[in-house]
PDB file as gemmi writes it, atoms N, CA and C in Angstrom:
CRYST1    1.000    1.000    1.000  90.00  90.00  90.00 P 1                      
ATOM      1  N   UNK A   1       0.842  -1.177   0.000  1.00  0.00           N  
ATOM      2  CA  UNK A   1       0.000   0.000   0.000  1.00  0.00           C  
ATOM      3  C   UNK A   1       0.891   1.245   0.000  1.00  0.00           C  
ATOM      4  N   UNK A   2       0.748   2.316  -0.734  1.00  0.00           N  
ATOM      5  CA  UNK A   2       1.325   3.672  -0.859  1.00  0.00           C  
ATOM      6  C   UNK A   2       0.691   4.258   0.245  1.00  0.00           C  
ATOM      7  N   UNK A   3       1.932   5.368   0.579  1.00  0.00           N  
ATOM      8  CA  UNK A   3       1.992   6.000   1.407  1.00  0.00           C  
ATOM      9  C   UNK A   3       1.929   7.570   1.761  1.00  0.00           C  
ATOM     10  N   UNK A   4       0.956   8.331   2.129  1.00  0.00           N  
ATOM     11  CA  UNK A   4       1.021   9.814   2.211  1.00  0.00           C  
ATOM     12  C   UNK A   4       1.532  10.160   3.515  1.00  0.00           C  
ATOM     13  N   UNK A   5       2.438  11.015   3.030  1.00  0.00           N  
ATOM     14  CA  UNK A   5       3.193  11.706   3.812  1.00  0.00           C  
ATOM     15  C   UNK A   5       2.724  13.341   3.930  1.00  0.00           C  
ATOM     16  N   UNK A   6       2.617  13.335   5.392  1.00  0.00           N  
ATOM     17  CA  UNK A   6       2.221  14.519   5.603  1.00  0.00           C  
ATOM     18  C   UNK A   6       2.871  15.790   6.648  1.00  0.00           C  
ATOM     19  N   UNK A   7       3.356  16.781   6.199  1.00  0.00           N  
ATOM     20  CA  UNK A   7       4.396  17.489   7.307  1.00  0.00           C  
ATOM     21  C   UNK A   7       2.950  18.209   7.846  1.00  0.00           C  
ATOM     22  N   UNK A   8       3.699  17.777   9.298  1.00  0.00           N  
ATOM     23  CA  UNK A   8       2.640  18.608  10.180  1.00  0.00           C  
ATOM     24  C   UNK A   8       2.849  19.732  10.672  1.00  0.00           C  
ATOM     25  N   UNK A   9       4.286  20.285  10.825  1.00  0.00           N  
ATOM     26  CA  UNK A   9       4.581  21.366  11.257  1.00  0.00           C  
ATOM     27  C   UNK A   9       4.908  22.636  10.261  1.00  0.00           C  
ATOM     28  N   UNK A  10       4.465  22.604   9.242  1.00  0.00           N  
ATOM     29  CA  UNK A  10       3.831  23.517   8.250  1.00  0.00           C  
ATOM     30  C   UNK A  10       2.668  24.344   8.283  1.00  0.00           C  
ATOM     31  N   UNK A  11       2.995  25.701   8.003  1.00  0.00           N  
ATOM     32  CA  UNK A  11       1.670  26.418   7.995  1.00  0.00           C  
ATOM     33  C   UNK A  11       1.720  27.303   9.168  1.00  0.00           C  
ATOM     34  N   UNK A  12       0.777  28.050   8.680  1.00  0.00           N  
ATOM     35  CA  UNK A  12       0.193  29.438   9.291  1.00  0.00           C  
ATOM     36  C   UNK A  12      -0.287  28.785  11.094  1.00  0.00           C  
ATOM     37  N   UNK A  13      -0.786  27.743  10.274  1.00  0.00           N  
ATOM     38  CA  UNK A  13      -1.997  27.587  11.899  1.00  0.00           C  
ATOM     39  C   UNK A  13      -1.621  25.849  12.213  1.00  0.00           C  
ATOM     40  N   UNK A  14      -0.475  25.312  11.829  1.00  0.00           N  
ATOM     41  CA  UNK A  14       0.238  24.288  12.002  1.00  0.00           C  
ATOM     42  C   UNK A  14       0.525  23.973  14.046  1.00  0.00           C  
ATOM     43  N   UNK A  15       0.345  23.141  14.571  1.00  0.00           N  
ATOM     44  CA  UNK A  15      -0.217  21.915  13.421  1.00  0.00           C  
ATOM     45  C   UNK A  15      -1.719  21.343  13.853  1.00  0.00           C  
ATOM     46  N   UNK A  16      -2.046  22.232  14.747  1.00  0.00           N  
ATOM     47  CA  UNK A  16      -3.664  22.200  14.849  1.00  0.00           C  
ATOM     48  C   UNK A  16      -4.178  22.043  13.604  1.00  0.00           C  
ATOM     49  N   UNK A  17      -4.363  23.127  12.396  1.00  0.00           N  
ATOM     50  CA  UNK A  17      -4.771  22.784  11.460  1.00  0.00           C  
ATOM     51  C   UNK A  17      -4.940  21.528  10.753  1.00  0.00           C  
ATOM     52  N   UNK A  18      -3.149  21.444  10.347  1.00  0.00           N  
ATOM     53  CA  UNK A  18      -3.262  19.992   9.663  1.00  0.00           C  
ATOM     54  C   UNK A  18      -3.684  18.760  10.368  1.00  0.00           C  
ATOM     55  N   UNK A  19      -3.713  18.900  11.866  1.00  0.00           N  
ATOM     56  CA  UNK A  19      -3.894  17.341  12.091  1.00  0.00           C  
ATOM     57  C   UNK A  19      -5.513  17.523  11.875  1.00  0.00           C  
ATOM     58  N   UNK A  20      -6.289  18.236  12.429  1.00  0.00           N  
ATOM     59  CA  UNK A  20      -7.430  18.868  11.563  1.00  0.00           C  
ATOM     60  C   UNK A  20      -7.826  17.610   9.949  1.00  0.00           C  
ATOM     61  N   UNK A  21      -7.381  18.271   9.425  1.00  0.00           N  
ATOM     62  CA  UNK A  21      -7.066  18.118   7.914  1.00  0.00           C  
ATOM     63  C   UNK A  21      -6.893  16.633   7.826  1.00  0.00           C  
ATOM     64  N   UNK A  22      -6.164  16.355   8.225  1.00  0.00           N  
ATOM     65  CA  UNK A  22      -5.525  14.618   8.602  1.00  0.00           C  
ATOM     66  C   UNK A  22      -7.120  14.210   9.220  1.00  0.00           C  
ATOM     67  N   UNK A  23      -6.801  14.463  10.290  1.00  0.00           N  
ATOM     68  CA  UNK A  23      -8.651  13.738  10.847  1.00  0.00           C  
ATOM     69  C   UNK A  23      -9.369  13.410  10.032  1.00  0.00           C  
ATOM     70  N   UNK A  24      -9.951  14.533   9.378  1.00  0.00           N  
ATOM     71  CA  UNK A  24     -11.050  14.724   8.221  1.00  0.00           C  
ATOM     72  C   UNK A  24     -10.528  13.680   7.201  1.00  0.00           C  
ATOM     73  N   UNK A  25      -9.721  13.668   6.508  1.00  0.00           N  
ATOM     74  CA  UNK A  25      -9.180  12.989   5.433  1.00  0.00           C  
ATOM     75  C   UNK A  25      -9.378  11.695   5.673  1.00  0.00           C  
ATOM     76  N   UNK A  26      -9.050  11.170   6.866  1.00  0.00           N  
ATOM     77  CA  UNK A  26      -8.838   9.732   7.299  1.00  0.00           C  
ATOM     78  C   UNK A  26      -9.600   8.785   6.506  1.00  0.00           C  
ATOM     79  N   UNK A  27     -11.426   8.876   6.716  1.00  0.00           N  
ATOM     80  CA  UNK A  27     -12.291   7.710   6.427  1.00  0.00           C  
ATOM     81  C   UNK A  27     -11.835   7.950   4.986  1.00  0.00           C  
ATOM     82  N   UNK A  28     -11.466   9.192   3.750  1.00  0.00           N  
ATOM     83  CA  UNK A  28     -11.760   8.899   2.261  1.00  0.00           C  
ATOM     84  C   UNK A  28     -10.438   8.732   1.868  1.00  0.00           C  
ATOM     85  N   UNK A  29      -9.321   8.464   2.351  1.00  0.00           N  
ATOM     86  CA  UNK A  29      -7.965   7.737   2.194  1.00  0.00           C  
ATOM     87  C   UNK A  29      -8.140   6.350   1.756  1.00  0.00           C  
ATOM     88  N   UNK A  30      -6.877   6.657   0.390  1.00  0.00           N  
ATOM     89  CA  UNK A  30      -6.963   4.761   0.251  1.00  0.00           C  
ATOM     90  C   UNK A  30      -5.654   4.166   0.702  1.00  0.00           C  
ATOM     91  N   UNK A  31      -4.878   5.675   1.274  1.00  0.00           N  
ATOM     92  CA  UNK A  31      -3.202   4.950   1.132  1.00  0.00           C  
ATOM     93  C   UNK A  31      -3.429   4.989   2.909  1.00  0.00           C  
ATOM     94  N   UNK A  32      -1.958   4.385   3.411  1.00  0.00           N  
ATOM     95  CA  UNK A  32      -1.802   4.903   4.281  1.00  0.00           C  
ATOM     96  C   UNK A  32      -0.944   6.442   5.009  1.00  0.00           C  
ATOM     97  N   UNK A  33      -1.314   6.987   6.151  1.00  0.00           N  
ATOM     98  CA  UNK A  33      -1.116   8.592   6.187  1.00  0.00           C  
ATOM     99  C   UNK A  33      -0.208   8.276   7.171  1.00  0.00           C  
ATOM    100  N   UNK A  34       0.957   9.196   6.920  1.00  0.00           N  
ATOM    101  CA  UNK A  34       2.164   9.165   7.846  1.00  0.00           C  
ATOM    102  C   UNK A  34       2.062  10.357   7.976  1.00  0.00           C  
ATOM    103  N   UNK A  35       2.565  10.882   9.472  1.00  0.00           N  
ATOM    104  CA  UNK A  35       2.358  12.330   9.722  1.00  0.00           C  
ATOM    105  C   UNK A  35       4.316  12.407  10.499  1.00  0.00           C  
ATOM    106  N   UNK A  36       4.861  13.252   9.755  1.00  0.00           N  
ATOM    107  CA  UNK A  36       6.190  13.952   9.808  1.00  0.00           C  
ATOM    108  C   UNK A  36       5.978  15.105  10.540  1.00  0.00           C  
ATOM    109  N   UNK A  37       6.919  14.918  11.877  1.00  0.00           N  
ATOM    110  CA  UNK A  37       6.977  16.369  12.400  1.00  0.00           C  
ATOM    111  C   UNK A  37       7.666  16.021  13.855  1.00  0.00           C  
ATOM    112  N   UNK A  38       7.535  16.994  14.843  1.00  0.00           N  
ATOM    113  CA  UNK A  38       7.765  16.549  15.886  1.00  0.00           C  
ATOM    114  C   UNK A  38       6.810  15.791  17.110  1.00  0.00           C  
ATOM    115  N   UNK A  39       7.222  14.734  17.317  1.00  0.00           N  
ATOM    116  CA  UNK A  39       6.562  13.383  17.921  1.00  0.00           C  
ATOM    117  C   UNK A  39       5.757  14.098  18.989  1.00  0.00           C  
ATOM    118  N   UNK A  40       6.842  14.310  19.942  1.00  0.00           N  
ATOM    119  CA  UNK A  40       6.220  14.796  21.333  1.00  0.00           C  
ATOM    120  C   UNK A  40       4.370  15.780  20.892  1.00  0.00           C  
ATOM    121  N   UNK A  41       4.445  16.793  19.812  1.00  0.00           N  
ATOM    122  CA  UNK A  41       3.861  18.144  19.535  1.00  0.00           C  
ATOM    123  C   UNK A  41       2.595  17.215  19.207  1.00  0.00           C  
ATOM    124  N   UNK A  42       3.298  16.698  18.224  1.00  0.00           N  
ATOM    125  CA  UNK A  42       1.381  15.700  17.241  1.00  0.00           C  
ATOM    126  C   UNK A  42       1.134  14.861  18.682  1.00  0.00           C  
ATOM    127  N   UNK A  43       1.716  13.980  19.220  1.00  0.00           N  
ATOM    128  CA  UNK A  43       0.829  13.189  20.426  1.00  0.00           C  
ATOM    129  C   UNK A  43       0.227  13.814  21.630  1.00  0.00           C  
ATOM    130  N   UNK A  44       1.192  14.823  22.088  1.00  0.00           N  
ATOM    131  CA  UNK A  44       0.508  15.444  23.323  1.00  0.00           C  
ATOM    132  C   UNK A  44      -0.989  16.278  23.000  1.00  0.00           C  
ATOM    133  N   UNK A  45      -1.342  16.769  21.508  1.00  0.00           N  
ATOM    134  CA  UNK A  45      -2.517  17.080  21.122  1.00  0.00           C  
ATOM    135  C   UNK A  45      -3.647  16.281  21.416  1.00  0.00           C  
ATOM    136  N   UNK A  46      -4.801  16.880  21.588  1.00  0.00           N  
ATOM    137  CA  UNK A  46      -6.150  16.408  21.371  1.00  0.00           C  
ATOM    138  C   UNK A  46      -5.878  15.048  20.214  1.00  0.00           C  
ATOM    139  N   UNK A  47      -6.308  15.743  18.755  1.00  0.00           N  
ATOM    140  CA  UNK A  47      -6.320  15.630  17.559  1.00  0.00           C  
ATOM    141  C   UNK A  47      -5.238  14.190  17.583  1.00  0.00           C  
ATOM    142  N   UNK A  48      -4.167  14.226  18.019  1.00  0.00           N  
ATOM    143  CA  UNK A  48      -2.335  13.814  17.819  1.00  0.00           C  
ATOM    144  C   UNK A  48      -3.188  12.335  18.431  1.00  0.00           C  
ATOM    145  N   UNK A  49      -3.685  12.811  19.852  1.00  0.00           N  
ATOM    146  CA  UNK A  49      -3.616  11.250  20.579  1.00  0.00           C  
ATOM    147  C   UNK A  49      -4.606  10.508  19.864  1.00  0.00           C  
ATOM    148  N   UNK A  50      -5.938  10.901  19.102  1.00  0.00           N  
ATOM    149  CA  UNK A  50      -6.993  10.180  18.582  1.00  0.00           C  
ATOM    150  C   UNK A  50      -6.232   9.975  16.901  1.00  0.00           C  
ATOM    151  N   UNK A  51      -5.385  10.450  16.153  1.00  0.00           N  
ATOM    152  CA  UNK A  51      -4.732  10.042  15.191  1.00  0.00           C  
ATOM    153  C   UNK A  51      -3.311   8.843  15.475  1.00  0.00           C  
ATOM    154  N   UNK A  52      -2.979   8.855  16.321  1.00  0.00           N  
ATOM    155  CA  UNK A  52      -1.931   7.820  17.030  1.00  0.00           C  
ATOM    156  C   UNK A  52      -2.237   6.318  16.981  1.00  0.00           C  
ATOM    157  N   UNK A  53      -3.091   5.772  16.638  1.00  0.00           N  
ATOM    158  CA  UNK A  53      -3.461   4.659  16.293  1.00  0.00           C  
ATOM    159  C   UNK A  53      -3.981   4.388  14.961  1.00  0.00           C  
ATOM    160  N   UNK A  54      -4.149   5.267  14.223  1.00  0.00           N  
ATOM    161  CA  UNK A  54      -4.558   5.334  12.597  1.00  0.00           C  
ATOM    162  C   UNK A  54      -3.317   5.221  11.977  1.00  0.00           C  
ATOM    163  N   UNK A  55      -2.326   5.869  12.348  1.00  0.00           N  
ATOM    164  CA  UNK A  55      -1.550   6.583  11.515  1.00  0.00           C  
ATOM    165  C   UNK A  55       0.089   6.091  11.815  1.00  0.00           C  
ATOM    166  N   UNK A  56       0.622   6.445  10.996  1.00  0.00           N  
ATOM    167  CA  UNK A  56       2.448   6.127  11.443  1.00  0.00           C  
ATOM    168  C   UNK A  56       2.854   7.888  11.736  1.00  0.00           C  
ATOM    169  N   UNK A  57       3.943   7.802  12.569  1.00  0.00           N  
ATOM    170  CA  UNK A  57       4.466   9.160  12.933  1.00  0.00           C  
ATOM    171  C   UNK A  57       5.760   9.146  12.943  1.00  0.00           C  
ATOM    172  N   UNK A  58       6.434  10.071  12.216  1.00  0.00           N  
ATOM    173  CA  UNK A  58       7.676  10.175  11.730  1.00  0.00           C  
ATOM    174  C   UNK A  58       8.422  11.285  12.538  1.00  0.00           C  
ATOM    175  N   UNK A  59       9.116  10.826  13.693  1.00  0.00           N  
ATOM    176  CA  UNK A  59       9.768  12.274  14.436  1.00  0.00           C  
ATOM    177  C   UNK A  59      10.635  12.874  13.383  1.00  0.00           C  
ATOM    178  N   UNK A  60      10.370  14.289  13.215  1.00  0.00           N  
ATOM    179  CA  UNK A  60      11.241  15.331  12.717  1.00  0.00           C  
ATOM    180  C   UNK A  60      11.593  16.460  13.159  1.00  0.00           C  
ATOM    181  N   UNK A  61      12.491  16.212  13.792  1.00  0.00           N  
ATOM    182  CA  UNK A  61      12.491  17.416  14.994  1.00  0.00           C  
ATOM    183  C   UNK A  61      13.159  19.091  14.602  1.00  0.00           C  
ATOM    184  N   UNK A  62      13.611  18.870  13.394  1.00  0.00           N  
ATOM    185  CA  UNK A  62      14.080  20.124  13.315  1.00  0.00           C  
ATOM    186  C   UNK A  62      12.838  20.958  12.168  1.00  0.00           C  
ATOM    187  N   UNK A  63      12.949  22.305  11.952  1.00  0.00           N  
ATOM    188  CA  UNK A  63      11.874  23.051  11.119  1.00  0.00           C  
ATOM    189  C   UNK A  63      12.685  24.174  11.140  1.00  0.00           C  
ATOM    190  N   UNK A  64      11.947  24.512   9.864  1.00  0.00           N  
ATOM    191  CA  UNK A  64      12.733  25.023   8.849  1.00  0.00           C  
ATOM    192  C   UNK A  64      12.112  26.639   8.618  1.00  0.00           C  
ATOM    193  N   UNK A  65      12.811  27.741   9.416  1.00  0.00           N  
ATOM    194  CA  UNK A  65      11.706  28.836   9.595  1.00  0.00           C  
ATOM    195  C   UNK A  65      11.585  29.822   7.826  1.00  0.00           C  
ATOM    196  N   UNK A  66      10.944  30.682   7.884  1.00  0.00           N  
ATOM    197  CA  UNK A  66      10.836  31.070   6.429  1.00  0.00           C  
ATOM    198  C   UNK A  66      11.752  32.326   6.836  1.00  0.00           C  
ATOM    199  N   UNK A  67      12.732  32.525   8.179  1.00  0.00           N  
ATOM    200  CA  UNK A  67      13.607  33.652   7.698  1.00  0.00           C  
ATOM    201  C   UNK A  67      15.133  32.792   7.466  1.00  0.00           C  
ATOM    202  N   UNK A  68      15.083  31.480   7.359  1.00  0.00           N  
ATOM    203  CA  UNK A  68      16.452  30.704   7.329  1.00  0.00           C  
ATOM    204  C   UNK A  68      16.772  31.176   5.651  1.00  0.00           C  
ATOM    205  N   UNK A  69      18.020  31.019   5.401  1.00  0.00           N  
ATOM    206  CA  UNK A  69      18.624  31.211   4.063  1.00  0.00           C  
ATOM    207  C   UNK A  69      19.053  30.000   3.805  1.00  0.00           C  
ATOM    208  N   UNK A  70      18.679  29.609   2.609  1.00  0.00           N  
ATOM    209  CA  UNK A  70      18.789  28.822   1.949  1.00  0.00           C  
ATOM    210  C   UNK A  70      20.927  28.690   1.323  1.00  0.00           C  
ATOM    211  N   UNK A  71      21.719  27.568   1.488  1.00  0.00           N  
ATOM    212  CA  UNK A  71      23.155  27.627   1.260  1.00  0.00           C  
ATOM    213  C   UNK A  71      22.867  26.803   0.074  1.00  0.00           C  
TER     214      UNK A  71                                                      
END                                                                             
């Protein structure tokens, strides 16, 4: 089965939003949803702990701000 990958710590309103987004998505998914980001942030959530058994979670602990420069 293919796999969606999803960064959670993206965005304006991250990562409330996306796990949001993820929730919703869940029942009309055919792949399975991996959620990338930092572990501790997505589980200690509402949203994080009721997606924690659906889903695979990919610690990524570092993020990438939009004033970093690109080398």
């Amino acid at each position: 089965m293919a796999k969606l990958y999803l960064d959670i710590m993206g965005g304006d309103h991250a990562p409330k939003a996306l796990l949001q987004g993820a929730w919703n998505a869940l029942p009309h998914l055919k792949h399975r949803l991996v959620l990338v980001g930092d572990e501790a942030t997505i589980r200690k959530s509402r949203l994080g702990k009721r997606l924690a058994s659906h889903v695979e979670i990919i610690h990524a602990p570092e993020n990438i701000e939009m004033s970093d420069k690109v080398k």
